[in-house]
Backbone as CSV, one residue per row, in Angstrom:
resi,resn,N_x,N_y,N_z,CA_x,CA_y,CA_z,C_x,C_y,C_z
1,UNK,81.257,88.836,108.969,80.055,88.007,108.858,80.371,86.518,108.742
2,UNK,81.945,86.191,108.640,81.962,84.415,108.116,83.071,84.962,108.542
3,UNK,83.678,84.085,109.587,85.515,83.659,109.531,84.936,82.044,109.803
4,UNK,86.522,81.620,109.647,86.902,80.436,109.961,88.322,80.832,110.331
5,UNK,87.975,79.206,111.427,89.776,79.296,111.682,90.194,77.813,112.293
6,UNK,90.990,77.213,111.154,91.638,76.211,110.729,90.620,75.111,110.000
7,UNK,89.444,75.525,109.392,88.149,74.760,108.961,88.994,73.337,107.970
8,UNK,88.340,72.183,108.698,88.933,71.534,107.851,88.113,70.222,107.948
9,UNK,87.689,69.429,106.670,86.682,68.239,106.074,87.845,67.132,105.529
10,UNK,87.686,65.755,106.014,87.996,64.484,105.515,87.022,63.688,105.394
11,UNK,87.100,62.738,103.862,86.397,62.022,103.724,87.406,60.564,103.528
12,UNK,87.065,59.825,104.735,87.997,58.792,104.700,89.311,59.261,105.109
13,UNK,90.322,58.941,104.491,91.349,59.027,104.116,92.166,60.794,103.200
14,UNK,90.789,61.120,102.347,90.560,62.020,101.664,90.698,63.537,102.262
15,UNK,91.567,64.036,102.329,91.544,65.437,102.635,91.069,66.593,101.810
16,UNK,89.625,67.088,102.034,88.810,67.971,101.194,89.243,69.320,101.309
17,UNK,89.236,69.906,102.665,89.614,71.063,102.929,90.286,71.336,104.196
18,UNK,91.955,71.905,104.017,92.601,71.646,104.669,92.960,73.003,105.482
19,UNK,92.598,72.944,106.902,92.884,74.406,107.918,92.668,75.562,107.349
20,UNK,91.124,75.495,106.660,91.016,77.046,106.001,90.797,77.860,107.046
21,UNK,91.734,79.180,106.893,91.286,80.181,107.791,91.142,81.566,107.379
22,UNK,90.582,81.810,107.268,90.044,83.408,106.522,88.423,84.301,107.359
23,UNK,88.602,85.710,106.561,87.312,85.848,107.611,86.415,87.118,105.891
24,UNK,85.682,86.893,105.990,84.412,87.627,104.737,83.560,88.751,105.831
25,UNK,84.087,89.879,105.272,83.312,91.213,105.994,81.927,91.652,105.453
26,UNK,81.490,91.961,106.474,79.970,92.446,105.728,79.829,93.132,104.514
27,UNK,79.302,93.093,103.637,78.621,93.746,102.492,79.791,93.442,101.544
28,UNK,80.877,92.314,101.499,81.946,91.826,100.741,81.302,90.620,100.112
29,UNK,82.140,91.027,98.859,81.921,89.987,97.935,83.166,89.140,97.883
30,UNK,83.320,87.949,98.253,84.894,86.871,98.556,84.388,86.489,96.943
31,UNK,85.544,86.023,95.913,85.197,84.946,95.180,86.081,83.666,95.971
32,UNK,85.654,82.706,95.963,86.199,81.266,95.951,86.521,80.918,94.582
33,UNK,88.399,80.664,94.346,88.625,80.196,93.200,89.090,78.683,93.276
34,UNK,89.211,77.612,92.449,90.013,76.945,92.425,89.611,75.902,91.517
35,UNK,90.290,74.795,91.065,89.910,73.949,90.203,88.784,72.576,91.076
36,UNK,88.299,71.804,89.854,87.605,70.888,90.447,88.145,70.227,91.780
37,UNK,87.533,69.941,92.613,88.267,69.039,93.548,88.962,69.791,94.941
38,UNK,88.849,71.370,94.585,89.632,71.793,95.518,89.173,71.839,96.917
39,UNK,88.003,71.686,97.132,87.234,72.507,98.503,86.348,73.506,98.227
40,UNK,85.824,73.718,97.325,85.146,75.245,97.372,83.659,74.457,97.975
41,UNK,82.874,73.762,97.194,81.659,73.299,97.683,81.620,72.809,99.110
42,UNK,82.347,71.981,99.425,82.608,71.613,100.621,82.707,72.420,101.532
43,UNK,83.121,73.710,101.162,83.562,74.892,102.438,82.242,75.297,102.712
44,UNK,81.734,75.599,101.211,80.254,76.164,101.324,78.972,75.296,102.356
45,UNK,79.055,74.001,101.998,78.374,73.351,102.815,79.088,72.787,103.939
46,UNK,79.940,72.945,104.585,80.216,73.705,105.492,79.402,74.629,106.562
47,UNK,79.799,75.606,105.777,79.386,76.710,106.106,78.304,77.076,106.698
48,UNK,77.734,76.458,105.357,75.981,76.338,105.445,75.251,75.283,106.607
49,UNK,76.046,74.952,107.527,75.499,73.646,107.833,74.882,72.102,107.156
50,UNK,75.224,72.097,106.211,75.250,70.961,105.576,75.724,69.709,105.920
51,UNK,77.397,70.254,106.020,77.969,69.255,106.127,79.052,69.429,107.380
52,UNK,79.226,68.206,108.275,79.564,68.929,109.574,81.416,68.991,109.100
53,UNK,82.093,70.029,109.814,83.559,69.975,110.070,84.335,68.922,110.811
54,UNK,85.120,68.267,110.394,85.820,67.143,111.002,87.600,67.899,112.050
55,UNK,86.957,69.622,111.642,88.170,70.014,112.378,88.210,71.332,112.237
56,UNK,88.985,72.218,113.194,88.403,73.510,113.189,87.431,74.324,113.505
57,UNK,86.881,75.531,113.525,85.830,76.348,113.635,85.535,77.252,112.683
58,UNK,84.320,77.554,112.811,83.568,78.680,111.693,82.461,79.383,112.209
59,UNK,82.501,80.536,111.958,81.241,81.260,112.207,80.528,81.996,111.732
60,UNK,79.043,81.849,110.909,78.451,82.641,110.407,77.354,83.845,111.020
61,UNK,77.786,84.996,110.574,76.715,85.842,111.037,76.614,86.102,112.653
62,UNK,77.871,85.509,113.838,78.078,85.656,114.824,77.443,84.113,115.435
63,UNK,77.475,83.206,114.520,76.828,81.731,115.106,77.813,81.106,114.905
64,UNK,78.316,79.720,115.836,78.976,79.022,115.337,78.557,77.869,114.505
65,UNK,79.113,77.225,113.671,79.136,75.937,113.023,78.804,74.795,113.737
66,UNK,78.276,74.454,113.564,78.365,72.743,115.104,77.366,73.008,116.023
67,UNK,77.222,73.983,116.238,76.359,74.241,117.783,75.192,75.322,117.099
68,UNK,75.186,75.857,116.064,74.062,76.976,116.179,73.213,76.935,114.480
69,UNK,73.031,75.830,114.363,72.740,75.323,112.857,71.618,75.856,112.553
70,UNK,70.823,75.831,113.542,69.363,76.709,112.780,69.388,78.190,112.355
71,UNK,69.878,78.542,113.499,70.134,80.160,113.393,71.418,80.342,112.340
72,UNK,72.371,79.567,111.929,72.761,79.820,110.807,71.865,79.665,109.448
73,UNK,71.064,78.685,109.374,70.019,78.438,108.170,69.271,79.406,108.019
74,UNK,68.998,80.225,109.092,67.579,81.370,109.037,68.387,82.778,108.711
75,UNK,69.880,82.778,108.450,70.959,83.736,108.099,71.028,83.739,106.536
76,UNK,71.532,82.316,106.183,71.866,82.422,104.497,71.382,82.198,103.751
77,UNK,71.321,82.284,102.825,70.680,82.194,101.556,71.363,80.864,100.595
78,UNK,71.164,80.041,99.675,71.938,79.089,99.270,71.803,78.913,97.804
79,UNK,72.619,79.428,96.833,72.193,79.050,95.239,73.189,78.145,94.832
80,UNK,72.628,76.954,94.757,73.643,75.810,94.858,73.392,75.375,92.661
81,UNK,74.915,74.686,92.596,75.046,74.777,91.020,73.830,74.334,89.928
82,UNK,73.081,73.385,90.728,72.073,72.682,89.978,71.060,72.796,90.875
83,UNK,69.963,73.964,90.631,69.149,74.146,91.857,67.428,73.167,91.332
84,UNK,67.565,72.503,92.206,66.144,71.562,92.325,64.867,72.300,92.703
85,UNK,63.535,72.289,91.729,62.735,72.721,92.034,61.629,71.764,91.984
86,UNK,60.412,71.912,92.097,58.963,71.158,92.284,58.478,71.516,90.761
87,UNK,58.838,70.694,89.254,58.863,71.713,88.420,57.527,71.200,87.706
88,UNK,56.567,70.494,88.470,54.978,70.733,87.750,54.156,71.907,88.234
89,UNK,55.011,72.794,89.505,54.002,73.308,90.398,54.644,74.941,89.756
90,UNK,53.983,75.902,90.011,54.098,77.743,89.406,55.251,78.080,90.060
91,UNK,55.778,78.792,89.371,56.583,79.587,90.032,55.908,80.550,91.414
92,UNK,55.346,80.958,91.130,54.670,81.439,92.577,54.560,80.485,93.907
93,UNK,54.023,79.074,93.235,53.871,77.962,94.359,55.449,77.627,94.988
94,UNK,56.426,77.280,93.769,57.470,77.023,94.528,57.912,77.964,95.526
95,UNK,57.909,79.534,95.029,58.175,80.334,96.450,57.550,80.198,97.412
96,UNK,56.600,80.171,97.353,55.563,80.181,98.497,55.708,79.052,99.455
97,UNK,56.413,78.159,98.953,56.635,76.675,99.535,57.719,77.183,100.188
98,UNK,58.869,77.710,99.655,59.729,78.036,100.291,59.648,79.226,101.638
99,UNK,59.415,80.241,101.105,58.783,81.451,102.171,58.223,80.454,103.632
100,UNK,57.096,80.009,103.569,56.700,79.567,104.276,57.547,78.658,105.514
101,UNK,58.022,77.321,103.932,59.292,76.934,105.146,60.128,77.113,105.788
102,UNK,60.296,78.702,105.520,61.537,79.462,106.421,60.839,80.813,107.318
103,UNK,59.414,80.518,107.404,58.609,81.020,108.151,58.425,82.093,108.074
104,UNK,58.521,82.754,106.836,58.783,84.384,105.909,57.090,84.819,106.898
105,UNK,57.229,85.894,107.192,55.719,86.439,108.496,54.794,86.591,106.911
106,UNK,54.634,87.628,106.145,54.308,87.808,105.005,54.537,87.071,103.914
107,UNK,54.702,85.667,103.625,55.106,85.028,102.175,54.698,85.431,100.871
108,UNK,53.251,85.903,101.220,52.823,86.636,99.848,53.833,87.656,99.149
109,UNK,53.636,88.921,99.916,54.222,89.663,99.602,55.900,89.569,99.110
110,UNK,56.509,88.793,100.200,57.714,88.217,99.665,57.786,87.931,98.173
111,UNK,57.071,86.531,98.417,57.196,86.061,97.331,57.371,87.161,95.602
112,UNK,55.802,87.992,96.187,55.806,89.081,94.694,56.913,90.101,94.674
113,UNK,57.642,90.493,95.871,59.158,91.167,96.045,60.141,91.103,95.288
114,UNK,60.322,89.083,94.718,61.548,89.200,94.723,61.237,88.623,93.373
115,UNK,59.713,87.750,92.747,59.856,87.800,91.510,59.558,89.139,90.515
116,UNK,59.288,89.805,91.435,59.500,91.293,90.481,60.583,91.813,89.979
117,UNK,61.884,91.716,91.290,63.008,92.574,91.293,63.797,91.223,90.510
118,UNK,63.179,90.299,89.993,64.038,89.353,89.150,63.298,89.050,87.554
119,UNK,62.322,89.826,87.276,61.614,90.061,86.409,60.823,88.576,85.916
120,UNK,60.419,88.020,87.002,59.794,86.634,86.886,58.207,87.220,87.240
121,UNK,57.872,87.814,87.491,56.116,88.322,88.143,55.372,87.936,87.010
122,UNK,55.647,88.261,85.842,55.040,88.139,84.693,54.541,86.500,84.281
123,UNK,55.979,85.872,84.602,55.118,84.586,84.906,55.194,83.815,85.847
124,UNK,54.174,84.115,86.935,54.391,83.430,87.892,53.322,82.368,88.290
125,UNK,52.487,82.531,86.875,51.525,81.330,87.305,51.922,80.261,85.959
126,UNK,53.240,79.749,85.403,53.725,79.256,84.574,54.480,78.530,85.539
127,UNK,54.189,77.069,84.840,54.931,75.790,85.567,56.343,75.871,85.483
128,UNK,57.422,75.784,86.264,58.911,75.796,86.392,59.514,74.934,85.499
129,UNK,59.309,74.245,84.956,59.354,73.126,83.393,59.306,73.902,82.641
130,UNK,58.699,75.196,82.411,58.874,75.604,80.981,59.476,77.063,81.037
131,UNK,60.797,76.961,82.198,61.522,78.454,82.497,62.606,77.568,81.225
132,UNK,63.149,78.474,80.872,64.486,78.095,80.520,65.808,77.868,81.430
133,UNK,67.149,78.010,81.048,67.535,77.737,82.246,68.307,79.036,83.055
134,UNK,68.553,80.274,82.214,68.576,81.473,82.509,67.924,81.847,83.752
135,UNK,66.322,81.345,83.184,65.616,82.098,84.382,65.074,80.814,85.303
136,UNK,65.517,79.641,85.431,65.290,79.244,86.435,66.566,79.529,87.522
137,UNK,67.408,79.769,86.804,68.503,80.723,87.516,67.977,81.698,88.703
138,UNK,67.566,82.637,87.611,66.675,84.047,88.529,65.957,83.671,89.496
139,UNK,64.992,82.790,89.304,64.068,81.646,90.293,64.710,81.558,91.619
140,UNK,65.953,80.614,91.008,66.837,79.854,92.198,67.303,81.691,93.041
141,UNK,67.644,82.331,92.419,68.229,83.237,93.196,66.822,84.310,93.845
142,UNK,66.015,84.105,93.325,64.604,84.936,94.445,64.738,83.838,95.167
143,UNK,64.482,82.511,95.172,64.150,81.628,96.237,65.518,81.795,97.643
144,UNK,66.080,82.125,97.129,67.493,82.024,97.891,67.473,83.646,98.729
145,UNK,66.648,84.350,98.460,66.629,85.713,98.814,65.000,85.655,99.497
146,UNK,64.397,84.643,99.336,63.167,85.374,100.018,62.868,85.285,101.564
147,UNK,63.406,84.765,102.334,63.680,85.199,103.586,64.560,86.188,104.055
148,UNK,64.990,87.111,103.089,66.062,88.138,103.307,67.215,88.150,104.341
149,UNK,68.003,86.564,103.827,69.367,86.657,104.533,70.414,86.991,104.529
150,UNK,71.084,87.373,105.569,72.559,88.468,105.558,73.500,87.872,104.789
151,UNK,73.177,86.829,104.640,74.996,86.220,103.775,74.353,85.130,102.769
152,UNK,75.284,85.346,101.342,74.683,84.962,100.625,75.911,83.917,100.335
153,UNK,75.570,82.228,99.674,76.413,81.507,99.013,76.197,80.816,97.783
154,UNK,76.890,81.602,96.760,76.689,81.021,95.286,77.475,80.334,94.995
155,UNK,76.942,79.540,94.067,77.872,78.501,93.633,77.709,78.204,92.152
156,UNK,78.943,78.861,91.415,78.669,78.786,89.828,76.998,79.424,89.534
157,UNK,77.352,80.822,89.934,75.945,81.389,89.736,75.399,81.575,88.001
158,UNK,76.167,81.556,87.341,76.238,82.142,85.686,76.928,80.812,84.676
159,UNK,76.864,79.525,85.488,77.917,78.282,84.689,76.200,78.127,83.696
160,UNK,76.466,78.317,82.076,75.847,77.346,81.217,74.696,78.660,81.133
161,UNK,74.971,79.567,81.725,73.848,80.494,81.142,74.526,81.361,79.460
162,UNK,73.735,81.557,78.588,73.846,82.568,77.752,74.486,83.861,78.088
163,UNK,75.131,84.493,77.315,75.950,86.035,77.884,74.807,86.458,78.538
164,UNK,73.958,87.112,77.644,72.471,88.147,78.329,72.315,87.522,79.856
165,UNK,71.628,86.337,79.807,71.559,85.718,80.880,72.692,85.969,82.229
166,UNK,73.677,86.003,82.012,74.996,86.181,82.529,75.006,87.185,83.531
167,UNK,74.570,88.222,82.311,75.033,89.579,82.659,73.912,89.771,83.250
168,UNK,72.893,89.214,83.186,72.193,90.131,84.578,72.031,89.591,85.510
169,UNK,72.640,88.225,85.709,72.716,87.773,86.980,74.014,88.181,88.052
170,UNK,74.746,88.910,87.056,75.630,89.598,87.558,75.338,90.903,88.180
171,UNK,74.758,91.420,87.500,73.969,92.757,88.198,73.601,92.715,89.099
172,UNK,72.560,91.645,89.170,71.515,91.011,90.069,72.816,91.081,91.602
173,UNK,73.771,90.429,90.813,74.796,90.476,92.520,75.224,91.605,93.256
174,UNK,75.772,92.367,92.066,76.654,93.227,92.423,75.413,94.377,93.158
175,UNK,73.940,94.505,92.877,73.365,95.001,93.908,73.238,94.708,94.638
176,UNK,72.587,93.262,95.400,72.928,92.180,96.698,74.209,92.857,97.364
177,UNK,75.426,92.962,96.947,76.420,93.474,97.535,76.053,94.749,97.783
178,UNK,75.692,96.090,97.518,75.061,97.136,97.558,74.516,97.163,98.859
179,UNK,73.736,95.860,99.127,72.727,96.558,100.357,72.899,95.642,101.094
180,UNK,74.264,95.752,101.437,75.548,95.488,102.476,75.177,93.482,102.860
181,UNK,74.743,93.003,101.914,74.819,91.189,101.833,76.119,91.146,102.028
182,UNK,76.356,89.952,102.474,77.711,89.581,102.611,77.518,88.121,101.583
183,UNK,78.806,87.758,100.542,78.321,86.813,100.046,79.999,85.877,99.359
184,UNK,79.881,84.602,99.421,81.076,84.317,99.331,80.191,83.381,97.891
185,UNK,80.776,83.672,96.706,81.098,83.577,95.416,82.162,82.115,95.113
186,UNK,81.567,81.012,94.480,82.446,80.163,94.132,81.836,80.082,92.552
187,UNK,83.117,80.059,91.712,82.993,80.153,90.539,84.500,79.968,89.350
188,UNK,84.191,79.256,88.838,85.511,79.015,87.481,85.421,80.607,86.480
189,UNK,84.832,81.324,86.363,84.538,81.776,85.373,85.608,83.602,86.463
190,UNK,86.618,83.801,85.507,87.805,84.457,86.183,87.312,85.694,85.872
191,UNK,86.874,85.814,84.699,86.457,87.709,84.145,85.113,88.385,85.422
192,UNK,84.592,86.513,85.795,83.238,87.304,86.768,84.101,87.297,87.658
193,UNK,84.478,86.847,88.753,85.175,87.080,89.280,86.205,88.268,90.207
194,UNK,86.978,88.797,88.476,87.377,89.548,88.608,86.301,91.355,88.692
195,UNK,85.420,90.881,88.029,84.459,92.104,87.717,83.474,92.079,89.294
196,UNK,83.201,91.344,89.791,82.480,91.274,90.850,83.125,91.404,92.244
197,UNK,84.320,90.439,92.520,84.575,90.717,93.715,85.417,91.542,94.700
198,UNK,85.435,91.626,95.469,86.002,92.815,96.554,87.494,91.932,96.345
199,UNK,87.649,90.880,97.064,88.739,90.166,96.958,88.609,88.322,96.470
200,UNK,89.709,87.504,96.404,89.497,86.724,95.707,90.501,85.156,96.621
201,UNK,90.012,84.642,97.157,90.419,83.603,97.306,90.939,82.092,96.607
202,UNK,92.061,81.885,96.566,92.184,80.611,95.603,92.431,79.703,96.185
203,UNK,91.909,78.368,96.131,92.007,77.115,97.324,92.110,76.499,96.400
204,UNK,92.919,75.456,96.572,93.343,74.032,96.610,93.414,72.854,97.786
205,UNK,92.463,72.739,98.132,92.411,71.840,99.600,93.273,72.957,100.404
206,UNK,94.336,73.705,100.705,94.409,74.765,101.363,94.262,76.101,100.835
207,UNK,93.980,77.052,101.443,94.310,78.751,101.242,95.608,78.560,100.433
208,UNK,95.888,78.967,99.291,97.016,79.347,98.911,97.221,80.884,98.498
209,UNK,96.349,81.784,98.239,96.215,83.289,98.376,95.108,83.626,98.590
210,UNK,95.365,85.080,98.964,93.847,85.743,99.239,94.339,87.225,99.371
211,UNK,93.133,88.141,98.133,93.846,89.510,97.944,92.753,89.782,97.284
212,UNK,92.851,91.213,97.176,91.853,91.796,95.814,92.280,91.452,94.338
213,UNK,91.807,91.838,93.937,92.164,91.622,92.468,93.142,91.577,91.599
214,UNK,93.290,93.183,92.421,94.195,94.009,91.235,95.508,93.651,91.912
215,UNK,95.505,93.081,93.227,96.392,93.363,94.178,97.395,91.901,94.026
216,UNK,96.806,91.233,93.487,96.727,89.685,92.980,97.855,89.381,92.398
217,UNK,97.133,90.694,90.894,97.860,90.654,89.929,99.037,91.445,90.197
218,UNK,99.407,92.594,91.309,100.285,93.134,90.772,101.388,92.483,91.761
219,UNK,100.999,91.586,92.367,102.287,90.475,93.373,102.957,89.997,92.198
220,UNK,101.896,89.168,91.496,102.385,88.062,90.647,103.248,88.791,88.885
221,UNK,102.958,90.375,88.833,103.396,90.658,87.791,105.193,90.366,87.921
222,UNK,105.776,90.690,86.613,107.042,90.932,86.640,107.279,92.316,86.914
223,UNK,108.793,92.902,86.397,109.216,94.069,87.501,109.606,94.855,85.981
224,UNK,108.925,94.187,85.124,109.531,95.097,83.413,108.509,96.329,83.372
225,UNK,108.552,96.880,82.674,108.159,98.720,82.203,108.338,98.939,80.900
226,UNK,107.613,99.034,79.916,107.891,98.974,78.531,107.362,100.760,78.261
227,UNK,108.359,101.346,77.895,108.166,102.478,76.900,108.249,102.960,75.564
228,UNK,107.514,103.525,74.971,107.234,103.852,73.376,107.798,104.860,73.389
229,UNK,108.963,105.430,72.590,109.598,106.601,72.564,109.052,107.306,70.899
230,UNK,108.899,108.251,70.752,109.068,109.407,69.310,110.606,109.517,69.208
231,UNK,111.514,109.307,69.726,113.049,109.847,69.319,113.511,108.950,69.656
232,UNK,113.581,107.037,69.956,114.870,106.463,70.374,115.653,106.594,69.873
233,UNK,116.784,106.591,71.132,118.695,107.090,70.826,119.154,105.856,72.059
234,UNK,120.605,105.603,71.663,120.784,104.926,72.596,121.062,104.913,73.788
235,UNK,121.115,106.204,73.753,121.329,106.902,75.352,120.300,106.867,76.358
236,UNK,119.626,106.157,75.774,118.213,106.382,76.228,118.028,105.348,77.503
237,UNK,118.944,103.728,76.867,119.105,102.496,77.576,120.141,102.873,78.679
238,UNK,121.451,103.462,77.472,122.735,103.311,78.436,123.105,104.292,79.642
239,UNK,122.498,105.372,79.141,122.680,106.689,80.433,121.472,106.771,81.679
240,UNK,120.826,105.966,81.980,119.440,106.258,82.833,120.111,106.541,84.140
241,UNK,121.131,105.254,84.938,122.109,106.080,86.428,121.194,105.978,86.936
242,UNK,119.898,105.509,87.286,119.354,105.167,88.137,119.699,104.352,88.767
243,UNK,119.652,103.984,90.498,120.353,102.907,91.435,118.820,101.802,91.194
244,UNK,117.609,102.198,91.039,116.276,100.935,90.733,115.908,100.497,89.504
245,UNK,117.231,101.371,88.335,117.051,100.490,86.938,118.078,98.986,87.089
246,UNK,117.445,97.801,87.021,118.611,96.932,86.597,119.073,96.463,85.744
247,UNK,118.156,96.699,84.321,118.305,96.471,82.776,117.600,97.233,82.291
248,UNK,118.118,97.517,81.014,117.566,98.256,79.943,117.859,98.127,78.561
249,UNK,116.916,97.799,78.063,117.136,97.373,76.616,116.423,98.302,74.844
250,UNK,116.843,98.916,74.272,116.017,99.439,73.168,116.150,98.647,72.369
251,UNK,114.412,98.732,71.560,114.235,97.714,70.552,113.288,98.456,69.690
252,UNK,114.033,99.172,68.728,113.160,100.216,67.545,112.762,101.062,68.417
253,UNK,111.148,101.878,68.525,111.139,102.824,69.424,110.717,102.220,70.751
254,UNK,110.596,100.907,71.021,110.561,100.255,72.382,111.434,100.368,73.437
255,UNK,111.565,100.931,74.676,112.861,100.746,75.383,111.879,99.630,77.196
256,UNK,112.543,98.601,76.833,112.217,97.619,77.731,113.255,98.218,79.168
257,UNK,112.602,98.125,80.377,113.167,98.500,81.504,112.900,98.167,82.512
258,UNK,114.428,96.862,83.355,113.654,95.978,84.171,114.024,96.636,85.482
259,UNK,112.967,97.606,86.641,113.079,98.144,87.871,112.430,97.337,89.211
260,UNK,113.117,97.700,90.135,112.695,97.049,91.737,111.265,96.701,91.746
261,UNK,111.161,98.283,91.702,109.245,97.937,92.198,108.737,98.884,90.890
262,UNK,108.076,98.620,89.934,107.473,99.021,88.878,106.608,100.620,89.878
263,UNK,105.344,99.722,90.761,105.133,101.352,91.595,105.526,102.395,91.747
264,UNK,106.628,102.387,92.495,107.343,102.865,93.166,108.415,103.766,92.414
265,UNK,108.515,102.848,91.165,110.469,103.569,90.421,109.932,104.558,89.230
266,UNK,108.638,104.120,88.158,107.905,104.577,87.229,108.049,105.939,87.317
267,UNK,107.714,106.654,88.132,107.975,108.317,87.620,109.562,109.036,87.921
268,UNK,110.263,107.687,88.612,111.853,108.660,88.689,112.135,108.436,87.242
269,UNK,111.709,106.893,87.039,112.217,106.908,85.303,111.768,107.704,84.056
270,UNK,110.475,108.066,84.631,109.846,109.000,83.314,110.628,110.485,83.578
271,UNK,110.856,110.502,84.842,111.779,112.119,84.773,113.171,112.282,84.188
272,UNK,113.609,111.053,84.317,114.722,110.654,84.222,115.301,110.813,82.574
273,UNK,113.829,110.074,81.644,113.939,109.962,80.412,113.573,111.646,79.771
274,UNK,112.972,112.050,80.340,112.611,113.395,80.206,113.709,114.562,79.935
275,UNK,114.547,114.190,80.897,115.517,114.824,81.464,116.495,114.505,80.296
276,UNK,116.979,113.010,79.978,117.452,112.985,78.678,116.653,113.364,77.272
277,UNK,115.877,114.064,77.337,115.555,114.604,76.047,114.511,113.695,75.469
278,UNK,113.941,112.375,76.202,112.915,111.594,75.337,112.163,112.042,75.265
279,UNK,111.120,111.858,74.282,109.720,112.071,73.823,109.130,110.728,74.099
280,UNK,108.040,110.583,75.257,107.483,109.484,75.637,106.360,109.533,74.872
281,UNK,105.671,108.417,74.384,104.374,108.430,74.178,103.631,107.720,74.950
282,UNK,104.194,106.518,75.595,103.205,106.048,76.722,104.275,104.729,77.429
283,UNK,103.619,104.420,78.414,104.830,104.230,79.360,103.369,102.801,80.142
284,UNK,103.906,101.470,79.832,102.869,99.961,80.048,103.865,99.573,81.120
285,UNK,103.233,99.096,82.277,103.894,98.134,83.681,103.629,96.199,82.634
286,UNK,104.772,96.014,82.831,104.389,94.071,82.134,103.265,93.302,83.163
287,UNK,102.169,93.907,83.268,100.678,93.367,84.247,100.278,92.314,83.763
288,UNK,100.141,91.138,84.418,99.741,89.527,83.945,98.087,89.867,84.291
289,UNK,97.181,89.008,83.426,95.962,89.028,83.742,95.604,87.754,84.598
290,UNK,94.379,87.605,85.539,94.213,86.940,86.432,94.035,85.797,86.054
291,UNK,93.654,85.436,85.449,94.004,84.141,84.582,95.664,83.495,84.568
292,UNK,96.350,84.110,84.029,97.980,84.146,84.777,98.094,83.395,85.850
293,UNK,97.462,84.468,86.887,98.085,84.873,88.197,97.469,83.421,88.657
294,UNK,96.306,83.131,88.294,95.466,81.599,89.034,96.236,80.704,88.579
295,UNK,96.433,80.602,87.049,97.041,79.015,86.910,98.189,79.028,87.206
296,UNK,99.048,80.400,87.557,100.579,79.830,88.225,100.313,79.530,89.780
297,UNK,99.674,80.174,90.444,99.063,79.552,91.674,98.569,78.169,92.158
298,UNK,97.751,77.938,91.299,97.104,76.300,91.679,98.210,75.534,90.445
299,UNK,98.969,76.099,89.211,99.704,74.629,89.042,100.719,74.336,89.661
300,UNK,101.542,75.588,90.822,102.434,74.549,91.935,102.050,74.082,92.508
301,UNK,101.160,73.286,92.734,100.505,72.871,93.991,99.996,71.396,93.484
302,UNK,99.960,70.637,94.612,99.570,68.918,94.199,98.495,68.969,94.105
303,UNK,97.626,68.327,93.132,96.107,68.354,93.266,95.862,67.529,94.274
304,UNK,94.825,67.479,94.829,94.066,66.673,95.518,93.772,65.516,95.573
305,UNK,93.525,64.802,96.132,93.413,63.229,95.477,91.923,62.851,95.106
């Protein structure tokens, strides 16, 4: 539903986003990670037709970038970080303003669609001034859904909301993804992130990875194996004769054990220890959390200017 290939924005002198090339499959959730400054907004508007490319190509929804701007607008949806509304006029009016301008055949009905399934119906004849900011959230995201477009782009969908608030705007996504949206996710916040997306992109003015999650983490882990023994002996370190153990260390009933590929070696070693007579009680891979895995990622890297 979205590739690019070599997408790239200068401002001036300023290099925003440099030869991104990646591609977001239907009914996938991408997160966009990276620190201030990196490119994420920029890609998005981009994307969105906003803002034109000074290099490269992109294509949303089978349109290109540059040449097919309307028919990309009548595709996505846009929940941008600080969403602007008409806030003397109802919540009903602002949809309806919107619906209309995107030529929704039915706006009515729309409109009552999506403040239902966002639990705004109740007040929808209440001026947008007196939502909080939770649910002008919800707002921004029916408005962003009421022409029912295939690809969705958030941006810091949950920054400055309350947990409650949070969490059901999270929901709110992870069904969007359900009924096969395609939606590329830019956001600081690593636990959503990690809980929401299919895979996870981290930019710094370039692509510097792109993986699932878990898949992320288990590049960036180390190659240690920590086991809890009921009987450590020292035979436990010194006799293993495995050719994929390369260290081994006991420490009380801890026996630390550094192997090739943690995957891969984990059950020759548990047979192995078995076989010498251990009593395992549980057997931890040294797994970095994504948090880890991001800031060793973006802090080799030069920031941006």
């Amino acid at each position: 539903m979205i590739r690019t290939e070599g997408l790239t924005r200068r401002f001036g002198d300023r290099l925003a986003v440099d030869g991104l090339t990646l591609e977001v499959r239907e009914g996938e959730i991408l997160g966009l990670l990276g620190p201030n400054g990196a490119g994420k907004t920029t890609t998005v508007r981009m994307l969105a037709c906003l803002l034109a490319p000074t290099g490269g190509r992109a294509w949303v929804g089978g349109h290109e970038v540059g040449k097919e701007a309307s028919a990309i607008r009548s595709t996505v949806g846009i929940l941008t970080e600080s969403p602007g509304f008409y806030k003397r006029l109802t919540l009903e009016r602002n949809m309806r303003y919107f619906a209309e301008l995107y030529g929704v055949p039915d706006p009515r009905s729309a409109v009552q669609r999506y403040l239902e399934r966002l639990g705004l119906w109740d007040r929808r004849t209440d001026a947008v001034a007196t939502l909080s900011k939770g649910l002008r959230q919800r707002l921004a995201l029916a408005r962003a859904l009421v022409h029912e477009p295939k690809v969705l782009f958030l941006d810091e969908p949950t920054a400055g909301l309350d947990p409650e608030s949070a969490r059901d705007v999270r929901r709110f996504i992870a069904e969007l993804a359900d009924e096969r949206r395609t939606i590329l996710l830019c956001t600081h916040n690593l636990t959503e992130a990690e809980e929401l997306c299919n895979r996870i992109a981290v930019l710094r003015t370039r692509l510097i990875a792109l993986d699932r999650p878990a898949a992320l983490k288990r590049r960036m882990s180390g190659s240690r194996v920590t086991v809890e023994l009921g009987n450590p002996r020292p035979e436990f370190a010194r006799d293993l004769g495995l050719p994929c153990v390369r260290a081994a260390e006991l420490a009380g009933p801890t026996l630390q054990v550094e192997v090739a590929d943690p995957e891969r070696d984990v059950p020759a070693l548990v047979r192995r220890l078995v076989e010498l007579g251990a009593e395992i009680r549980a057997v931890a891979r040294d797994e970095r959390s994504l948090e880890d895995v991001y800031l060793e990622l973006v802090g080799g890297n030069d920031a941006p200017a």
